[in-house]
C-alpha positions in Angstrom: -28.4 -3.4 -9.0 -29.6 -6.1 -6.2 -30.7 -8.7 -8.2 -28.8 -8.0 -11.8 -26.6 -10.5 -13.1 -22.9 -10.3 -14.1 -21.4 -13.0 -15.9 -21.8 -16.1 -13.6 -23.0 -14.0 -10.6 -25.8 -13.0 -9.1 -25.7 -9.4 -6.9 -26.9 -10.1 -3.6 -26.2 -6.6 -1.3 -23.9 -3.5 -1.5 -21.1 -3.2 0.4 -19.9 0.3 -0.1 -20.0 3.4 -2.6 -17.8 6.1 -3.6 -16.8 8.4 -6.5 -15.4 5.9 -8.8 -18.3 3.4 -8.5 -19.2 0.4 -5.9 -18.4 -2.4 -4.4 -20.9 -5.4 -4.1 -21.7 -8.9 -2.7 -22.9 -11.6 -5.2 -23.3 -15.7 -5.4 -22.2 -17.7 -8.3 -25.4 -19.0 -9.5 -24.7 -22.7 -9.8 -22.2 -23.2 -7.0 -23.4 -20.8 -4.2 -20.5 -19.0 -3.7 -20.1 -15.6 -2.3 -17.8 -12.9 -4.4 -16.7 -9.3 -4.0 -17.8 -7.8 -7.1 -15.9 -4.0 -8.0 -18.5 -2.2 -10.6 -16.8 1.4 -12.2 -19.4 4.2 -13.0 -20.4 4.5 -16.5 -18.6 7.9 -16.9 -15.4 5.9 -15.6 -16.2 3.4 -17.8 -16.1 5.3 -20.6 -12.8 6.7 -20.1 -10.6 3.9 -21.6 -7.1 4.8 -20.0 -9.1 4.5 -16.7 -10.7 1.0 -17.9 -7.4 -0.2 -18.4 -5.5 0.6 -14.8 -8.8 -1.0 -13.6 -8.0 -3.9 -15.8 -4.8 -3.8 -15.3 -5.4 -4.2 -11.6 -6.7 -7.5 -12.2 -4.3 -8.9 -14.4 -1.4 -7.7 -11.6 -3.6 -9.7 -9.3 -4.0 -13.0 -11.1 -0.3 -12.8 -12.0 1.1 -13.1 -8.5 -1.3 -16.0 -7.3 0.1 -15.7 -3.4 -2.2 -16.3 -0.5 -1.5 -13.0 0.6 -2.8 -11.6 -2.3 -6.6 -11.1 -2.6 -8.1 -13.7 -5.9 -9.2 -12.4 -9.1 -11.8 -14.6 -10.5 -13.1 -12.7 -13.3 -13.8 -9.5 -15.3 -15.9 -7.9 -17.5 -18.7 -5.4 -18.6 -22.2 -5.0 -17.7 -24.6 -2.5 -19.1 -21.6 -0.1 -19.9 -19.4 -0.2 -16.3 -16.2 -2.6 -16.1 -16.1 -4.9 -13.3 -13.9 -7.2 -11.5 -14.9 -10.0 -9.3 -12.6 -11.2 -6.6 -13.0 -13.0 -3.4 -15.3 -12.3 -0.7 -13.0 -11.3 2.6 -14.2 -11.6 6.1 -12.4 -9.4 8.8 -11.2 -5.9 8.5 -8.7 -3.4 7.2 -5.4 -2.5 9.4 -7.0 0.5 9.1 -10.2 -0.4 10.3 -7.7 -2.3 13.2 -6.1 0.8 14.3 -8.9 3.2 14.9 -10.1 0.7 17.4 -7.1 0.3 19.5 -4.5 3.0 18.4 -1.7 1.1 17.9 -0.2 -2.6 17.7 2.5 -4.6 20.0 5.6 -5.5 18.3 5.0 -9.2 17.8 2.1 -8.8 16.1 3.5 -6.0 14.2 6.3 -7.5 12.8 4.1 -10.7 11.7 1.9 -8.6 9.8 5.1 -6.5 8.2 6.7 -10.0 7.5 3.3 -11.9 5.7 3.0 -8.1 3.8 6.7 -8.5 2.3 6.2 -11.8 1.2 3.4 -11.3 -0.4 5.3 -8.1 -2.1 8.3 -10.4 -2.6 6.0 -12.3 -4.7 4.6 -9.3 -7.1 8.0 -7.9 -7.1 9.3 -10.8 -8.7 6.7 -10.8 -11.8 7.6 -7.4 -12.1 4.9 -6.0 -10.3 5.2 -3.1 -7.5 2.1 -1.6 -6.2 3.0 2.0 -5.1 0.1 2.1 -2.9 0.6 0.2 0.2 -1.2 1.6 3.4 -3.3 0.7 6.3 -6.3 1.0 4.1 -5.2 -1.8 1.6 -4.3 -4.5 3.8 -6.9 -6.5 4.9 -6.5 -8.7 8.3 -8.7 -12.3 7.5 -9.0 -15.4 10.0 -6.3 -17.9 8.8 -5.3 -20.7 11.9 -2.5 -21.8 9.4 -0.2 -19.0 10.2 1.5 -17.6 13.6 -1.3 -15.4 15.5 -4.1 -16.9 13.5 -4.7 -14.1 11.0 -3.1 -12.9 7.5 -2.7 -10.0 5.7 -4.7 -10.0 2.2 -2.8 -7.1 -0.2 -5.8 -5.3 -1.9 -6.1 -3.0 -4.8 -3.3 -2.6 -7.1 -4.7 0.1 -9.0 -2.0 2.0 -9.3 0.0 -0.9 -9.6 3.2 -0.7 -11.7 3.7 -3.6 -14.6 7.2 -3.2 -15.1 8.1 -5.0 -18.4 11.4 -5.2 -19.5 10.8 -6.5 -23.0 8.4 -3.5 -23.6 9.5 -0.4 -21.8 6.3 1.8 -23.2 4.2 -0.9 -21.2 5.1 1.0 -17.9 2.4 3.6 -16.7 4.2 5.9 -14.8 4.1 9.2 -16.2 7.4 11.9 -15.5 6.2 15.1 -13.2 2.6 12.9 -12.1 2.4 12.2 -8.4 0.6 9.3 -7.2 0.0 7.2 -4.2 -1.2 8.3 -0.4 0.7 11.4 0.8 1.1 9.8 4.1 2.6 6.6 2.7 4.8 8.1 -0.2 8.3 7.6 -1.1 10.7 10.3 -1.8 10.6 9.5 -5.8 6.9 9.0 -5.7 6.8 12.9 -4.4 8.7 13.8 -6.9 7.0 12.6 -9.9 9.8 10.5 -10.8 9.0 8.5 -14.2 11.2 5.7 -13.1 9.5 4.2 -9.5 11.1 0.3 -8.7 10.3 -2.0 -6.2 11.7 -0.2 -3.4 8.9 2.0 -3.2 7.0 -0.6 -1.8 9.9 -0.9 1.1 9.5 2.3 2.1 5.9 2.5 1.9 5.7 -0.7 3.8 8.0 1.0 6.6 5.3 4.0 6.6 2.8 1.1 7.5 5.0 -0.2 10.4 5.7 3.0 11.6 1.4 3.4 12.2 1.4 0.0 13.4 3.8 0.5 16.1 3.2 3.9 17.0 -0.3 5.0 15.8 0.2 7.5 13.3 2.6 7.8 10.4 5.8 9.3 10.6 4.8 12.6 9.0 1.9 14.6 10.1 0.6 17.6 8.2 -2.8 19.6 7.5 -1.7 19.6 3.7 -0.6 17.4 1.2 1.8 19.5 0.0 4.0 19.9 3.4 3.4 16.1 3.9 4.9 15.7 0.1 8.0 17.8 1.5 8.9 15.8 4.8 9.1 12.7 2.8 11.5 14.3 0.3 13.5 16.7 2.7 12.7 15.9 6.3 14.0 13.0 8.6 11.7 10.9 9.9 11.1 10.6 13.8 12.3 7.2 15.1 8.9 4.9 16.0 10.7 5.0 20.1 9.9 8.6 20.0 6.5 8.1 20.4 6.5 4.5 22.2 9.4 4.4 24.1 10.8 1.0 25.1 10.7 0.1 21.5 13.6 -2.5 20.5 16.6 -0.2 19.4 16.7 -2.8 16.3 13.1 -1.7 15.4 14.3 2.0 15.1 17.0 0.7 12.8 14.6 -1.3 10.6 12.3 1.6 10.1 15.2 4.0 9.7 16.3 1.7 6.9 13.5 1.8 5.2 12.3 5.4 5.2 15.9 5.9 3.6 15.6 8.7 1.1 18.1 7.3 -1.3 16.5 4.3 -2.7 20.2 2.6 -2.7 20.2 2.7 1.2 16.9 0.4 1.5 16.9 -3.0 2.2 17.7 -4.1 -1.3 14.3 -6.4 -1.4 11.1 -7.6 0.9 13.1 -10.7 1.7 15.6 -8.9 3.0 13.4 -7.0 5.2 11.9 -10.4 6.3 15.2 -11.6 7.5 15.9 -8.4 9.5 12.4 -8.4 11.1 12.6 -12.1 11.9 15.0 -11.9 15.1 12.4 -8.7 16.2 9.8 -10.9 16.2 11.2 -13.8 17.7 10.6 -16.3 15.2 11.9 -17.7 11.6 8.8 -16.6 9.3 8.9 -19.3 6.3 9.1 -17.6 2.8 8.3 -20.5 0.8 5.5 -19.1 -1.3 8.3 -16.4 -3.5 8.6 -17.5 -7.0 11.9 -18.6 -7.9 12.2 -16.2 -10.6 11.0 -13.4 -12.2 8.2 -14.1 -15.1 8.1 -12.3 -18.4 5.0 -10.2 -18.7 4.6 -10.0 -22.6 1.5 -10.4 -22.8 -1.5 -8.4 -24.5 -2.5 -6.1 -23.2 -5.8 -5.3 -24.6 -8.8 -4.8 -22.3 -12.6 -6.5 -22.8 -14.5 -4.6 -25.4 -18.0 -3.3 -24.5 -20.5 -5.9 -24.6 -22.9 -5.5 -28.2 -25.9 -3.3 -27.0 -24.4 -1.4 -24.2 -23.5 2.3 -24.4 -20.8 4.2 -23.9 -20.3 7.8 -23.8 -17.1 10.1 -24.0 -17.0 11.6 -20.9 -13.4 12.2 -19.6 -13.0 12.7 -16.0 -11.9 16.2 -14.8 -8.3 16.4 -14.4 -6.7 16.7 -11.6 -9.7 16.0 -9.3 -9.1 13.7 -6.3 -9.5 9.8 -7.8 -10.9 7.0 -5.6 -9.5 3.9 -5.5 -11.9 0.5 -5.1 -10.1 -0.7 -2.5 -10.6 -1.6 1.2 -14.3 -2.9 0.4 -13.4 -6.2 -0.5 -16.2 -8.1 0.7 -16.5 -6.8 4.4 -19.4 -7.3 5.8 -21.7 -4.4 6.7 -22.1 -3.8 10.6 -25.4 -2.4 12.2 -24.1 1.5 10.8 -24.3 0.5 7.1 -21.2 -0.4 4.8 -17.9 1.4 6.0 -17.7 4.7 3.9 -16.1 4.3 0.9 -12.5 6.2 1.7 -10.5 8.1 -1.0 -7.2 6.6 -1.1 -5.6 7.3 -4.3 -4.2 11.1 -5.5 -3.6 11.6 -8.8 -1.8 15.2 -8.5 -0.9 16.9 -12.3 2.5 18.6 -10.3 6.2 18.8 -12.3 9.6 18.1 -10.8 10.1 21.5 -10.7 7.4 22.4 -8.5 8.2 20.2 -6.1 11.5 21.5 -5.7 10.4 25.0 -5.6 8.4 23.7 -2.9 11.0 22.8 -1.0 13.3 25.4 -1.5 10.6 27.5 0.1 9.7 25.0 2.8 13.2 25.3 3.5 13.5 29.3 3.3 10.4 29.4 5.9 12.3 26.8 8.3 15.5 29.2 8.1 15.8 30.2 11.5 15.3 26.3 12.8 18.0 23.8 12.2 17.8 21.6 9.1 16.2 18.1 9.8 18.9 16.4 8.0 21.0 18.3 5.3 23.1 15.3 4.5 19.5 13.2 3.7 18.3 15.9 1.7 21.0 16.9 -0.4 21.5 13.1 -1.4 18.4 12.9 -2.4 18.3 15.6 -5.0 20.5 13.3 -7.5 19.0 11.0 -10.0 17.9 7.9 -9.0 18.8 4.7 -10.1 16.0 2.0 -10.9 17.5 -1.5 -10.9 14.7 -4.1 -12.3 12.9 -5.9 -9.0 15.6 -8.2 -7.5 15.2 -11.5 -8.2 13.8 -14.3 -5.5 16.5 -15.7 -3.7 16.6 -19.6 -3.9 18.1 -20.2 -0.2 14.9 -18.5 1.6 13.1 -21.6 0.6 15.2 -23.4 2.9 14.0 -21.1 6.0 12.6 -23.7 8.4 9.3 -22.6 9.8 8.1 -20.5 12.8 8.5 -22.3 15.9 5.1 -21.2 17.5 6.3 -21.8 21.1 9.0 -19.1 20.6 6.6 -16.3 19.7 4.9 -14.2 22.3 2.1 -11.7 22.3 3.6 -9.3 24.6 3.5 -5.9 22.8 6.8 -5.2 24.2 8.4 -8.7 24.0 10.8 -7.3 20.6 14.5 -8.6 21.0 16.2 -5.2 22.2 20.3 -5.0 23.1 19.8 -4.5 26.8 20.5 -0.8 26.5 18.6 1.9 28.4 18.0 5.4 26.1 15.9 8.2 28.1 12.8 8.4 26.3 12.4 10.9 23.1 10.7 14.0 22.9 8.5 14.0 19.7 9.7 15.9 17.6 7.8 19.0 16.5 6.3 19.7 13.1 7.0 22.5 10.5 4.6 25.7 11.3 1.1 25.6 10.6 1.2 22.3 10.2 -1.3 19.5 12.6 1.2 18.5 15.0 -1.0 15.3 16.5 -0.1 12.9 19.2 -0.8 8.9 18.8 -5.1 8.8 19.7 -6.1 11.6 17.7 -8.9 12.3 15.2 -6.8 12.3 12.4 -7.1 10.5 9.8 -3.7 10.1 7.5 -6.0 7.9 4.8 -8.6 10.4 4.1 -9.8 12.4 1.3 -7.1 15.4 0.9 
């Protein structure tokens, strides 16, 4: 493909492969500048309910328009594959971050989890909540601009959620279909629940923290399955358990938003900013939130096929594991090749009631241990309510900006109360499950 062009650009390299189709580096052919072109397969690109959440991706994208947000500039077809072209990133994946030095201080942490939920604050008001936040979709670039010289860019909103009020039949959540990233899930993403609002993206945002701070994600298991019970049944660890010294304030945060009950979240990302502001030790402005929510009645009809090009009817098998085209946007390669193209997305075909059955027998296997938390998991069997995305709140403009003397880079430097607690055992897994300490090989993002 080295060579072809697409539209206005010209493909210069690869940058990474995988099941769904590839991810290259091209030049706009007048101007010189450097893109992050995403290519489906053919096969995928003949499928056209998959052609349209690829679409869809980049119209969620260019609605939002937030520097935290990585730019759609175009899309398209070529020879029978959709593409999109974005901007070409420089840095790395949090992802990419971690595996090279386990886990993050809490400064830095709470900067990242502050520039991530305004960016979110942003989509949430357009109506927009991703449902896929992890380590492997945030994308750490060079920016002096902002306390600690780097931001967060959001990638891939494949899975993205356009929730449109005017048109209810627009949403593309299906009842009894699970998707999303085991390890990042919330409670009514496990379930398959038909109605998934913005505080999804809370919870899966405290998942992210969690790894930040303490290496690995709150729930470790060998299966999908049992990592699809913890979030719906079991209590997650406190992030001190595994680093102690944390700030008692940064257990509370997390515990707020690995809440089972939706209700019992912070109510919005702006909220969460405010609560991780005294954590970090500064006032993070929130300027860049829309001041309301847009209307997203629009068409939504996706780009024909090109005259000429040919495609076939080949539907994708069902229930396979789907890859998502995220995390490759425009990284360079290093002297080992692109990074391997990970599989973050799983589309998993599994009804309500299975999931309860799984539980009931996760929980008749755990008999002769105590209950995690029985008062957790019996709230969360009732029906949950999904209130539209909050609206921005007006007075956040007013937040004056960071005072850069007052932030330090000490990993431990979080605003505690003074009080000592003896440090926490971790607490141990369900049986047969991959009990693993912070520094281990595993891998919560991988291919299940």
């Amino acid at each position: 493909m080295i060579g072809q062009v697409l539209g206005s650009y010209r493909v210069v390299s690869r940058l990474g492969a995988g099941g769904m189709g590839s991810v290259w580096l091209a030049e706009h052919q007048m101007l010189g500048s450097r893109v992050a072109i995403k290519v489906l397969l053919p096969e995928m690109s003949s499928h056209r309910k998959m052609v349209q959440r690829f679409f869809d991706e980049a119209r969620a994208a260019t609605r939002i328009q937030d520097p935290g947000i990585v730019t759609v500039l175009d899309f398209g077809w070529h020879e029978g594959s959709a593409y999109i072209v974005m901007e070409s990133l420089v840095g790395e994946t949090v992802a990419d971050r971690l595996r090279r030095v386990n886990r993050m201080g809490v400064v830095e942490v709470m900067r990242f989890a502050q520039q991530c939920a305004i960016a979110m604050a942003a989509a949430h008001a357009r109506g927009i909540v991703h449902r896929d936040l992890k380590p492997d979709n945030l994308f750490l670039v060079s920016d002096p601009a902002v306390p600690g010289g780097e931001r967060i860019k959001i990638l891939d909103f494949g899975i993205a959620k356009l929730l449109d009020e005017d048109d209810p039949n627009r949403s593309r959540t299906q009842t009894g279909v699970i998707m999303g990233t085991p390890a990042f899930m919330s409670p009514e993403q496990c379930r398959g629940a038909g109605e998934v609002d913005h505080r999804t993206d809370v919870y899966a945002l405290g998942c992210v923290v969690f790894m930040m701070l303490c290496g690995r994600p709150p729930f470790i298991f060998g299966a999908p399955g049992d990592m699809i019970v913890a979030h719906i049944s079991q209590a997650p660890p406190p992030p001190s358990a595994f680093v102690p010294g944390l700030p008692e304030e940064l257990d509370d945060l997390i515990a707020r938003c690995l809440a089972k009950d939706p209700a019992a979240r912070f109510a919005s990302m702006t909220e969460l900013v405010r609560a991780a502001a005294p954590i970090a030790g500064d006032n993070f402005s929130i300027e860049t939130i829309p001041p309301k929510r847009l209307s997203l009645r629009e068409p939504a009809s996706i780009p024909e096929p090109q005259p000429g090009d040919t495609v076939a009817t080949v539907t994708p098998q069902f229930g396979a594991p789907v890859t998502t085209l995220g995390g490759l946007t425009g990284q360079t390669e290093s002297s080992h090749g692109a990074r391997p193209w990970r599989g973050g997305l799983i589309v998993m075909g599994l009804v309500g009631v299975l999931i309860v059955g799984a539980v009931a027998f996760m929980a008749t296997r755990d008999k002769s241990r105590p209950a995690a938390n029985p008062a957790a998991a019996a709230s969360d069997a009732g029906v949950m309510a999904s209130p539209p995305p909050p609206p921005a709140d007006a007075s956040l403009a007013t937040v004056p900006p960071p005072d850069a003397a007052a932030i330090t880079t000490n990993p431990g430097a979080g605003k505690g109360s003074g009080k000592k607690r003896p440090p926490v055992t971790p607490p141990r897994t369900g049986s047969g499950s991959a009990a693993v300490k912070a520094g281990s090989a595993f891998d919560p993002y991988s291919e299940r």
